[in-house]
PAKEDO-114826 format. One line per field, with one value per residue: residue number from 1; residue in one letter; x, z, y of N, C-alpha, C, O in turn. Coordinates in Angstrom, 1 decimal. Layout:
residues N
k: NUM; ...
r: A; ...
n.xx: X; ...
n.zz: Z; ...
n.yy: Y; ...
ca.xx: X; ...
ca.zz: Z; ...
ca.yy: Y; ...
c.xx: X; ...
c.zz: Z; ...
c.yy: Y; ...
o.xx: X; ...
o.zz: Z; ...
o.yy: Y; ...
This chain:
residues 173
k: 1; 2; 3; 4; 5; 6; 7; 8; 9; 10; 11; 12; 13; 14; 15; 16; 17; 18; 19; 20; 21; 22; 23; 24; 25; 26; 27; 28; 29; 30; 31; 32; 33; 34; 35; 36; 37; 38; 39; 40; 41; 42; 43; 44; 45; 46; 47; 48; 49; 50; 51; 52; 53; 54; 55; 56; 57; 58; 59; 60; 61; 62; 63; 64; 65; 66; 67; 68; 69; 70; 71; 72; 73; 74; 75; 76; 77; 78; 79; 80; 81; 82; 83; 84; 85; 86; 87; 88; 89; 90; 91; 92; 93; 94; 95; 96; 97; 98; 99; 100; 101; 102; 103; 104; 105; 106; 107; 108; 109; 110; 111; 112; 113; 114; 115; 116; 117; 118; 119; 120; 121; 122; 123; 124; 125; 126; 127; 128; 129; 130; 131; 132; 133; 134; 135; 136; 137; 138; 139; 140; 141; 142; 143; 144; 145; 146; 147; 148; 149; 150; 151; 152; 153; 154; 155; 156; 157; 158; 159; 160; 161; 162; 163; 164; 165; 166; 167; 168; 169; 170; 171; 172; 173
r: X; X; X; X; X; X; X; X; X; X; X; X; X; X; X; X; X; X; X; X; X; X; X; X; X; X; X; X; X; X; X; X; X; X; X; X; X; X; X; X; X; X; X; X; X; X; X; X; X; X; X; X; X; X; X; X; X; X; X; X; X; X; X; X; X; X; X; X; X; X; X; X; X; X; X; X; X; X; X; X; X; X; X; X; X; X; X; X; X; X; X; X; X; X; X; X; X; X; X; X; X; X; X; X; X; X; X; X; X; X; X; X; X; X; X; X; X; X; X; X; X; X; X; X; X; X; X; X; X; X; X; X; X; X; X; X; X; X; X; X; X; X; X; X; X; X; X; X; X; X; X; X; X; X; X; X; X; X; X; X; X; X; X; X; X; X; X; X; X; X; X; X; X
n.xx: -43.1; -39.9; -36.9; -34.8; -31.4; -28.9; -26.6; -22.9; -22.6; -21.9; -22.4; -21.1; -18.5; -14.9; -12.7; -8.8; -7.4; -5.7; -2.6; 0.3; 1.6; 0.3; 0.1; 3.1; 4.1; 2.8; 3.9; 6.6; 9.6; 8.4; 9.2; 11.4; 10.8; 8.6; 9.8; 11.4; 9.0; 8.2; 9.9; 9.5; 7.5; 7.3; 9.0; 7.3; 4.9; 7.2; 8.3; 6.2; 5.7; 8.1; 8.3; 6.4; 6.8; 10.0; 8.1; 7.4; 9.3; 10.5; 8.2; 8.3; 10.7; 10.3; 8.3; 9.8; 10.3; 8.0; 6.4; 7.0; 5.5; 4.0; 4.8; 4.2; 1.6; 2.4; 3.4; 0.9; -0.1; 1.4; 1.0; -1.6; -1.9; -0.2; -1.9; -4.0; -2.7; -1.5; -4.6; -6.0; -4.7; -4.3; -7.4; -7.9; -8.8; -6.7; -5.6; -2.9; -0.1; 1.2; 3.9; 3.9; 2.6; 4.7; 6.7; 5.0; 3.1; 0.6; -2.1; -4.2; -7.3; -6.8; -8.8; -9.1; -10.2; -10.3; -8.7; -10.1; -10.6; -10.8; -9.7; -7.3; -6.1; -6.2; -4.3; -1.9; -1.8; -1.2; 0.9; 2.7; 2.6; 2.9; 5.7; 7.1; 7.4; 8.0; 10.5; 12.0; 10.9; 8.3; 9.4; 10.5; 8.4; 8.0; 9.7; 8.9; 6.4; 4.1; 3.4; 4.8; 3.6; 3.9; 3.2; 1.5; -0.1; -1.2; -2.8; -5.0; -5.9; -4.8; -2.5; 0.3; 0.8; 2.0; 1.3; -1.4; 0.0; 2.5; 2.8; 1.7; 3.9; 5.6; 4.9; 5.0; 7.7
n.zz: -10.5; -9.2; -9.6; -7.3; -6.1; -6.5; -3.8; -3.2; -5.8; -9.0; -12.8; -13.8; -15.0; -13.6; -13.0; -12.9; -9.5; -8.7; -9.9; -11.0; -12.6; -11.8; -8.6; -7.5; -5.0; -3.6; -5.0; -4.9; -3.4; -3.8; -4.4; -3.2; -0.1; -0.9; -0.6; 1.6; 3.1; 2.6; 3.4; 5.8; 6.4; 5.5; 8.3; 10.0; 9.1; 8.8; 11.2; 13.2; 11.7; 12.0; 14.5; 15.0; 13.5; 15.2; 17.1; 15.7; 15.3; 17.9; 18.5; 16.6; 18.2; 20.5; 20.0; 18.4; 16.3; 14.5; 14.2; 12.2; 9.8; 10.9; 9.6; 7.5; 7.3; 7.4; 5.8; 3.8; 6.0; 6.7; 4.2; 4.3; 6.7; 5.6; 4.0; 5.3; 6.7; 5.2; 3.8; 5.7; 7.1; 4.8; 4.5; 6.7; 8.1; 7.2; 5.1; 4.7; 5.2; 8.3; 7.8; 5.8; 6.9; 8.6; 7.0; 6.1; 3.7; 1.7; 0.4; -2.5; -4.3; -8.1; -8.8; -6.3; -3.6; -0.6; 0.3; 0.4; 2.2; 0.8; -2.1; -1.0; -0.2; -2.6; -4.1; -2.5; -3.3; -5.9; -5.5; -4.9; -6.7; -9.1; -8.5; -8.2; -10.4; -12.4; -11.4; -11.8; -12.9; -11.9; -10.2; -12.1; -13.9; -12.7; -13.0; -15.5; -15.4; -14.7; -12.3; -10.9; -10.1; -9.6; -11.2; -10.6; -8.7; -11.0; -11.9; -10.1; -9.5; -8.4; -6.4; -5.5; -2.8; -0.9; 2.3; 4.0; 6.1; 5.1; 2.3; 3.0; 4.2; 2.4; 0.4; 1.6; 1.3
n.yy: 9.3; 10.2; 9.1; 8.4; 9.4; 7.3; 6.0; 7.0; 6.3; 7.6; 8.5; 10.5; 11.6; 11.9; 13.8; 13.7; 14.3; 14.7; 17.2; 17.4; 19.2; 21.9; 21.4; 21.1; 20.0; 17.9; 15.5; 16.0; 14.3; 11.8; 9.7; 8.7; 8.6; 6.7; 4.3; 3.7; 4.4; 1.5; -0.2; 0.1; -1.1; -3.8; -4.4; -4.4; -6.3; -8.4; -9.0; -10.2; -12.8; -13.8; -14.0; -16.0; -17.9; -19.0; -19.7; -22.0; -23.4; -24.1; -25.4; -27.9; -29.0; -29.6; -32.1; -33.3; -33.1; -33.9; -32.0; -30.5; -30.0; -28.5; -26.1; -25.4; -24.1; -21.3; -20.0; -19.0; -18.0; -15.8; -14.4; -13.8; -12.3; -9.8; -9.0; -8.0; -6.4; -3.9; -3.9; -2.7; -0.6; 1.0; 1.3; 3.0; 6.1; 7.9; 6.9; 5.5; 3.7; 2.6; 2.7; 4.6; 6.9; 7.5; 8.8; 10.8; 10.5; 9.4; 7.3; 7.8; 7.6; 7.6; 10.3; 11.1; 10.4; 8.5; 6.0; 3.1; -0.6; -2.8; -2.3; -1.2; -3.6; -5.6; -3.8; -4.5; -7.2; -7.2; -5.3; -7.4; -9.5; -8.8; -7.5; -10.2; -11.1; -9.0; -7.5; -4.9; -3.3; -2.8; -0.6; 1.1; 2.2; 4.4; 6.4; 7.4; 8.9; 11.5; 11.6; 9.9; 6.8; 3.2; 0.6; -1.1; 1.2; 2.1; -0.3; -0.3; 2.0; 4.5; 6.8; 8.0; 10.7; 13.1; 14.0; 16.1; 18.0; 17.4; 18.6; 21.5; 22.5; 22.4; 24.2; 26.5; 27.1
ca.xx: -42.3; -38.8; -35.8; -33.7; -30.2; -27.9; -25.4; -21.6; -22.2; -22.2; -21.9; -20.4; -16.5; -14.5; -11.0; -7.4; -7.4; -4.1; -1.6; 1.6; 2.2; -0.1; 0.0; 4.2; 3.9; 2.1; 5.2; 7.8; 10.2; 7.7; 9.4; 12.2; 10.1; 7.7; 10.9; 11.7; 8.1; 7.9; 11.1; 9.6; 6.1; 8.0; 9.6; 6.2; 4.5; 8.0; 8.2; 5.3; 6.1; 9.6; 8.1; 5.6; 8.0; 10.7; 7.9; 6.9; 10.9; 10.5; 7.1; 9.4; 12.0; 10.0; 8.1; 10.9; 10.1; 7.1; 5.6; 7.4; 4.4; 3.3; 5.9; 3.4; 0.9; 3.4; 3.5; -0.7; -0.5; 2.2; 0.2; -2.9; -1.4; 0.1; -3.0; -5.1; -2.4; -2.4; -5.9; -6.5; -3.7; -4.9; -8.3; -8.1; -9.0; -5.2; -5.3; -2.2; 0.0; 2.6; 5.5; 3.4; 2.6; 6.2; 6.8; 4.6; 2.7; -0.4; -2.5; -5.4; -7.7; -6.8; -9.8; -9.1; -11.3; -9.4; -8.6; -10.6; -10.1; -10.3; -8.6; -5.6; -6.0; -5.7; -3.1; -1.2; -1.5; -0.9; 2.4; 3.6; 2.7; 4.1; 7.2; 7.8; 7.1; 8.6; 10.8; 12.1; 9.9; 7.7; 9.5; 10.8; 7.4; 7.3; 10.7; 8.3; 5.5; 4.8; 2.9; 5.3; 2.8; 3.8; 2.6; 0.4; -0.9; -2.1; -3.8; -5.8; -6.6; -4.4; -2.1; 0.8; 1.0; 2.7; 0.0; -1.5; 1.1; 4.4; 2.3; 2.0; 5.2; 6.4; 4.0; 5.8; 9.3
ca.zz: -9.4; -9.5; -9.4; -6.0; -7.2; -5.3; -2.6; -3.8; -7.3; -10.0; -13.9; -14.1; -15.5; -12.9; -13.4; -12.2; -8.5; -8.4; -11.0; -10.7; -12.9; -10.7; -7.3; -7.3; -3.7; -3.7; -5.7; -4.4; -2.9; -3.1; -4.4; -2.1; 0.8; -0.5; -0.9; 3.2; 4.3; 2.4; 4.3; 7.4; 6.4; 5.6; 8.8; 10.5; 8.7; 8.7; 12.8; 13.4; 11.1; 12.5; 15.5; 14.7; 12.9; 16.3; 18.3; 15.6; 15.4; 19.4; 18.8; 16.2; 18.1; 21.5; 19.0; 18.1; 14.6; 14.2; 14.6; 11.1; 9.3; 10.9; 8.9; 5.8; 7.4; 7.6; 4.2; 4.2; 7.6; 6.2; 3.3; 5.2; 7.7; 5.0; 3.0; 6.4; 7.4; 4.1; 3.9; 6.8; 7.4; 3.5; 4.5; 7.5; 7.3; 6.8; 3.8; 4.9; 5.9; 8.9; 7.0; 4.8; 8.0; 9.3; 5.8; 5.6; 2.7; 1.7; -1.0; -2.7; -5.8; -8.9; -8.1; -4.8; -2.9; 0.2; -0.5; 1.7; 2.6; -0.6; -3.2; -0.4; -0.2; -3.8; -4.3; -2.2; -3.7; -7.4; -6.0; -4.4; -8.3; -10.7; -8.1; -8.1; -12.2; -13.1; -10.5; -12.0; -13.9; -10.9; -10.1; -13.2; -14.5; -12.4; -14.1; -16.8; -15.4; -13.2; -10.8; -9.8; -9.8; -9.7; -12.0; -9.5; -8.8; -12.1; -12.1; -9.0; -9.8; -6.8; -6.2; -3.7; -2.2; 0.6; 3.1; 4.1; 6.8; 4.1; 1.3; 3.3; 4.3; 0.9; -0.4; 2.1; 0.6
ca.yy: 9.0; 10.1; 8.0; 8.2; 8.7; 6.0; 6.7; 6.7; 6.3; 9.2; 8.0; 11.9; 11.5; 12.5; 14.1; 13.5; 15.3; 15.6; 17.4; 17.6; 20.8; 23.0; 21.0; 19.7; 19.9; 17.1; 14.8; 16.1; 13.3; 10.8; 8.0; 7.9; 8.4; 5.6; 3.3; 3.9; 3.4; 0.5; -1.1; 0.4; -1.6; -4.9; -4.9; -4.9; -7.4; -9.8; -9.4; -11.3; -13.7; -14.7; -14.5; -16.7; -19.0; -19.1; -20.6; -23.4; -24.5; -25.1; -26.9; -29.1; -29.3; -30.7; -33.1; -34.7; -33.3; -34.3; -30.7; -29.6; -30.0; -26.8; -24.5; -25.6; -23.5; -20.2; -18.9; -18.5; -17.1; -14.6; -13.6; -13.3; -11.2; -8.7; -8.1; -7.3; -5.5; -3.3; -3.8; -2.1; 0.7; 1.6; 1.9; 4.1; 7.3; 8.4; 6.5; 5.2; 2.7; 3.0; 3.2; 5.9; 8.3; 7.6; 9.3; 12.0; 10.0; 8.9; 6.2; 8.0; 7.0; 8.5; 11.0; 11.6; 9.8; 7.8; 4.3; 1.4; -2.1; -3.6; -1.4; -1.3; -5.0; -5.9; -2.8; -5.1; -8.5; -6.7; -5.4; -8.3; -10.4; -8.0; -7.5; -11.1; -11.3; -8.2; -6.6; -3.9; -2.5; -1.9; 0.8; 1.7; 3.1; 5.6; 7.2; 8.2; 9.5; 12.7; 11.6; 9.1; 6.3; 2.0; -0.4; -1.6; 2.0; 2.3; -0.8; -0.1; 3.7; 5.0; 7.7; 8.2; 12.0; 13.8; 14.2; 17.5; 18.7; 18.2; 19.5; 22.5; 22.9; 22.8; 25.7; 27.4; 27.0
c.xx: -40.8; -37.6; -34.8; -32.5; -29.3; -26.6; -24.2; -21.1; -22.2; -21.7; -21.1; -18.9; -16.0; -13.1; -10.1; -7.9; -6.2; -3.3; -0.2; 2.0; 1.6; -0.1; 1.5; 4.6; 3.6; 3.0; 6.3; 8.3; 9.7; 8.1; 10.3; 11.6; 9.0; 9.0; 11.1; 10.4; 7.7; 8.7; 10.8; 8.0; 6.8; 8.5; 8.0; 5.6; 5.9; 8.1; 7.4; 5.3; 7.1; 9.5; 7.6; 6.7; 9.2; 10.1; 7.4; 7.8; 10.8; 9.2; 8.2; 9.4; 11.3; 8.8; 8.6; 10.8; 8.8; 6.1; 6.1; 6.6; 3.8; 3.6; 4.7; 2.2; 1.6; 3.5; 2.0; -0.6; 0.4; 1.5; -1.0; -3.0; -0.9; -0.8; -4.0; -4.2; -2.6; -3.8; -6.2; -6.0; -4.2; -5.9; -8.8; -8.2; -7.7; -5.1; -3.5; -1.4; 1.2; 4.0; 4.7; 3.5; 3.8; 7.1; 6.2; 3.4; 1.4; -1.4; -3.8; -5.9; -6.9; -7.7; -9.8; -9.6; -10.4; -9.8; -9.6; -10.3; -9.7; -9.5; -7.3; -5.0; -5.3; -4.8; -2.1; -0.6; -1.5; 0.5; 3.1; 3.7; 3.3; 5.3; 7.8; 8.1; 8.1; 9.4; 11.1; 11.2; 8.7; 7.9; 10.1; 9.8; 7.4; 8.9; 10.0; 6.8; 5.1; 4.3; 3.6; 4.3; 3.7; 2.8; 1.7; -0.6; -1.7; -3.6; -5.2; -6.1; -5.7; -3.0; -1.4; 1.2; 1.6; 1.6; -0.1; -0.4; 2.7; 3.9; 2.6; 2.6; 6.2; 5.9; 4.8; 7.4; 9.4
c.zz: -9.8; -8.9; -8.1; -7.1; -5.8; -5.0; -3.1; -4.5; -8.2; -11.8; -14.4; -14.4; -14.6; -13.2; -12.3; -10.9; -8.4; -9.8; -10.1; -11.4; -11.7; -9.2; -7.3; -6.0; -3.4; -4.0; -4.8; -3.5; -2.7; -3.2; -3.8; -0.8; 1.0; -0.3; 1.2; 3.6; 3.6; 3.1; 5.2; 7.5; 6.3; 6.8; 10.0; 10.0; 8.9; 10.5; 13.6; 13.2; 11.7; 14.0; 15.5; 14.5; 13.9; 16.8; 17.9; 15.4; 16.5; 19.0; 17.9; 17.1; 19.5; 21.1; 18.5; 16.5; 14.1; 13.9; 12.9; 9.9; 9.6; 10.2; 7.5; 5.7; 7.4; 6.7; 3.8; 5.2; 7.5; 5.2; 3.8; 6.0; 6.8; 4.4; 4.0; 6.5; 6.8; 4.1; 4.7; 7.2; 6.0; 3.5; 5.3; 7.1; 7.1; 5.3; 3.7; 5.5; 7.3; 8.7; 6.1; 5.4; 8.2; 8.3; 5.5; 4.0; 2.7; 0.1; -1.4; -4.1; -6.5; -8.9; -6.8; -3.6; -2.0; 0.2; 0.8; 1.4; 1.5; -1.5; -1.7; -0.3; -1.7; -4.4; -3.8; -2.8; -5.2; -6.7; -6.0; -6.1; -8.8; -9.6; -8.5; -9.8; -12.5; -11.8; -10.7; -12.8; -13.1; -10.6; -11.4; -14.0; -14.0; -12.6; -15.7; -16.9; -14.4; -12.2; -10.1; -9.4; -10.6; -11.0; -11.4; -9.2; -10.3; -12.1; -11.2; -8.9; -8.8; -7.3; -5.0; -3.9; -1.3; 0.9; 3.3; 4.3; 5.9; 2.8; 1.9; 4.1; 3.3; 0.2; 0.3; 1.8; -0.3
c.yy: 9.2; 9.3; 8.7; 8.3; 7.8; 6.6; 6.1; 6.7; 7.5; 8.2; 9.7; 11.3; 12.2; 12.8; 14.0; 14.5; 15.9; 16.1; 17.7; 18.9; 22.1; 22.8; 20.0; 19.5; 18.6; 15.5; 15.0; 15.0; 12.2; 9.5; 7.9; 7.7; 7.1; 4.5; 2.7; 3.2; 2.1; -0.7; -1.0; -0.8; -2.6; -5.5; -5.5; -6.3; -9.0; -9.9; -10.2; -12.6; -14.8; -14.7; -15.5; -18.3; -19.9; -20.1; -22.2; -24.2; -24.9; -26.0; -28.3; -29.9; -30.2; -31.7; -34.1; -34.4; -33.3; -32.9; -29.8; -29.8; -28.5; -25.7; -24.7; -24.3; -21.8; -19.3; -18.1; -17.7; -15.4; -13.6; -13.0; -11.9; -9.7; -7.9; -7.7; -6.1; -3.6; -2.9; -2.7; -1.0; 1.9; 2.4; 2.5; 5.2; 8.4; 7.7; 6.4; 4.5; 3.6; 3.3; 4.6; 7.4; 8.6; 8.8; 10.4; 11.6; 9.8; 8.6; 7.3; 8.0; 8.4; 10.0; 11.7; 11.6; 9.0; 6.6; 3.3; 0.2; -2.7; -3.3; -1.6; -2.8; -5.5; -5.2; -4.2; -6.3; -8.0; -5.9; -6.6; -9.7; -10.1; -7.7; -9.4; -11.3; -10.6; -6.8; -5.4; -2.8; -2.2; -0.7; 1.6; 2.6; 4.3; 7.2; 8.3; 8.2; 10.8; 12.5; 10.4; 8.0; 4.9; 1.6; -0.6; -0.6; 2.2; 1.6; -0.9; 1.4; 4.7; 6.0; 7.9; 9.4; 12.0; 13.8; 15.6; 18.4; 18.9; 18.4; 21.3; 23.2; 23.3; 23.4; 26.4; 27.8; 27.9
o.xx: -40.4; -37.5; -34.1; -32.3; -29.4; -25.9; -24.2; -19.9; -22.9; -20.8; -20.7; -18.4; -16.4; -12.3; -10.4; -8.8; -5.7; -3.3; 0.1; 2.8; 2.2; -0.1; 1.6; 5.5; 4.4; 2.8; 6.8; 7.5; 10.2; 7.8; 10.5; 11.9; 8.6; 8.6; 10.9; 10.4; 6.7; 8.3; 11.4; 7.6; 7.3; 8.7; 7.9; 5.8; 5.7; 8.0; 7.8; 5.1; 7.1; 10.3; 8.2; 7.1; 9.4; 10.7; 7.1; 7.6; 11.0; 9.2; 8.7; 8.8; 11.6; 8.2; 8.2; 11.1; 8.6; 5.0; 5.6; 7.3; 3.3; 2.9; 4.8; 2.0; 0.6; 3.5; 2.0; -1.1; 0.2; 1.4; -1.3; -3.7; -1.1; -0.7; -5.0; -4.8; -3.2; -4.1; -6.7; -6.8; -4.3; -6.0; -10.1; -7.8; -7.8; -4.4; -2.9; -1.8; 1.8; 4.8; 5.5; 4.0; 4.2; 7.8; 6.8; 3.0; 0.9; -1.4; -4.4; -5.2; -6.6; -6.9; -10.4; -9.5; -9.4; -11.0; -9.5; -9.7; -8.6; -8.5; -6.3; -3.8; -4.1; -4.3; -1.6; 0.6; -1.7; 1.3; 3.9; 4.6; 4.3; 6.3; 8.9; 9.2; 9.2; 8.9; 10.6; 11.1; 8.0; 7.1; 10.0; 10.2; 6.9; 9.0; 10.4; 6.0; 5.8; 4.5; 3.2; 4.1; 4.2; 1.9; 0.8; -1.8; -2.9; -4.8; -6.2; -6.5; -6.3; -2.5; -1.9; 2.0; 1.8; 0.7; 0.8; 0.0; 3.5; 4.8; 3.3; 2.3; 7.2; 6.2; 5.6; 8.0; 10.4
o.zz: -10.8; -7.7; -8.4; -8.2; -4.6; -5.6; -3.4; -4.7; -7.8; -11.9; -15.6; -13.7; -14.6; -13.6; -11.1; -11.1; -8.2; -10.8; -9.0; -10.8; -11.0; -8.4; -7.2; -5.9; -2.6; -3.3; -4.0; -2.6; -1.8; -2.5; -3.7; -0.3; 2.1; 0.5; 1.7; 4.2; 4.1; 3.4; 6.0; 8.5; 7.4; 6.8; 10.6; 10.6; 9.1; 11.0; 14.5; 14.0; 11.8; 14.7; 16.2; 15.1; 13.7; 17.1; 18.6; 15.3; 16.6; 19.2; 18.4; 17.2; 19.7; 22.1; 18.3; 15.7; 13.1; 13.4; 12.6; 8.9; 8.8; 10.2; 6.5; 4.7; 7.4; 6.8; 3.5; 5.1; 7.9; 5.3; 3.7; 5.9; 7.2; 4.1; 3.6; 6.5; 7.3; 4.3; 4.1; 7.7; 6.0; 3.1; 5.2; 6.0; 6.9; 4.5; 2.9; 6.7; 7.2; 9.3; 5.9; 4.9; 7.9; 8.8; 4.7; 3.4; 3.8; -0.9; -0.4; -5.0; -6.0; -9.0; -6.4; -2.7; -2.7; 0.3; 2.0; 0.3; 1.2; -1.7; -1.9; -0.3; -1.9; -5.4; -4.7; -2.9; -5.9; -7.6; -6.8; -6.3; -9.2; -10.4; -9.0; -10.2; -12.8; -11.4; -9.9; -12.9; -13.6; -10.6; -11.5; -14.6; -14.6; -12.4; -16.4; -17.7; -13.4; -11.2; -9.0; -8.2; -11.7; -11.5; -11.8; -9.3; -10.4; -12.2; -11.4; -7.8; -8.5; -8.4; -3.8; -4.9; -0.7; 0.1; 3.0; 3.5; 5.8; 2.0; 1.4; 4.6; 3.3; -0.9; -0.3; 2.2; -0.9
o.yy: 8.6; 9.0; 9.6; 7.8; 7.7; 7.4; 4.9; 6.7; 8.4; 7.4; 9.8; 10.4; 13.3; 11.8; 14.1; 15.3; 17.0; 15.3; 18.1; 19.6; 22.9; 23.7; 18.8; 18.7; 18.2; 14.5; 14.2; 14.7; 11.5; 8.5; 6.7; 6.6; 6.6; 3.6; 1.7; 2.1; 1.5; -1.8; -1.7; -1.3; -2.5; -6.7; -6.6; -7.3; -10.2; -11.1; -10.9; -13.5; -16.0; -15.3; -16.4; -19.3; -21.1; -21.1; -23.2; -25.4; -26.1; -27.3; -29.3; -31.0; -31.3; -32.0; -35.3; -35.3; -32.6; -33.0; -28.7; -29.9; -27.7; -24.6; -23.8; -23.6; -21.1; -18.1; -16.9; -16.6; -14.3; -12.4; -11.8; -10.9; -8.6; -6.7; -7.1; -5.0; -2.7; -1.8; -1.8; -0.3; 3.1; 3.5; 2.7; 5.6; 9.6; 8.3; 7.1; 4.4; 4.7; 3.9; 5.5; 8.4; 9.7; 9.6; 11.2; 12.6; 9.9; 9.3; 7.7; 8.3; 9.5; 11.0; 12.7; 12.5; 8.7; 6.1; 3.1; 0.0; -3.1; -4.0; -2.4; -3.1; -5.8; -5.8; -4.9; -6.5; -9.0; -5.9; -6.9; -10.5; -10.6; -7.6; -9.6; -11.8; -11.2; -5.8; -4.7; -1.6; -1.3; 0.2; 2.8; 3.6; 5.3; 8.4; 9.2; 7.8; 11.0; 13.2; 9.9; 8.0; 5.1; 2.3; 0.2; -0.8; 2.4; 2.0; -1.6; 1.8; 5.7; 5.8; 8.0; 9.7; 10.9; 13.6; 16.4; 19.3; 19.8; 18.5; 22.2; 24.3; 24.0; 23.3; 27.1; 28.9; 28.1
């Protein structure tokens, strides 16, 4: 009886997809462009938030006070909210967040395989640690490497590109 091989897996070695010497199309402008969608992704995720937050100062405030117990719950409900949001914008099949598209960008494994829920998920919650730990040096790694890759990308196998359309606009250059 021969062995089924199992769906998704390969113990094959699989190499870099992306280079940067033969594919700099690919690089090109990425870390300012990730910088933008990452302020344009921040603003989404904090809008909710301070909305959120607005309407538990009126519960407060017609409480008499007594309602400011609820801000406890706020900081959870913020985190929550960012790592779905991530989560989820990661692991569409743009493999990208809203600030990423807005950009022309997009997350993908080392390999080249497009990211899902979890890997975008835990991407997230490993920047948001080593930013708070080690601020600079988040982005500082990617000063001395060529694919322009985070601390955080490393540790989650991931890779930020131009997406198809400004890849291949910039072959055409």
């Amino acid at each position: 009886m021969t062995e089924q091989p199992r769906i998704g897996t390969s113990n094959e070695p699989r190499p870099n997809a992306y280079d940067p010497v033969t594919q700099p199309e690919l690089f090109e402008g990425v870390l300012a462009r990730r910088i933008v969608a990452f302020l344009f992704d921040a603003m989404i995720v904090l809008f909710p938030v301070l909305v959120l937050a607005f309407f538990m100062l009126i519960f407060t405030v017609i409480t008499l006070g007594l309602g400011v117990f609820v801000f406890a719950v706020l900081g959870p409900i913020a985190a929550i909210w960012a790592v779905l949001y991530v989560g989820v914008t990661l692991g569409s099949p743009h493999s990208a967040t809203y600030g990423m598209r807005l950009m022309g960008l997009q997350m993908r494994t080392w390999y080249g395989a497009p990211m899902y829920f979890l890997l975008g998920a835990v991407h997230a919650l490993f920047f948001w640690v080593l930013s708070s730990a080690l601020t600079p040096l988040v982005l500082l790694v990617t000063l001395f490497n060529s694919r322009r890759r985070t601390l955080h990308d490393y540790l989650t196998g991931s890779v930020m590109i131009n997406d198809e359309a400004r890849a291949a606009s910039l072959r055409r250059k």
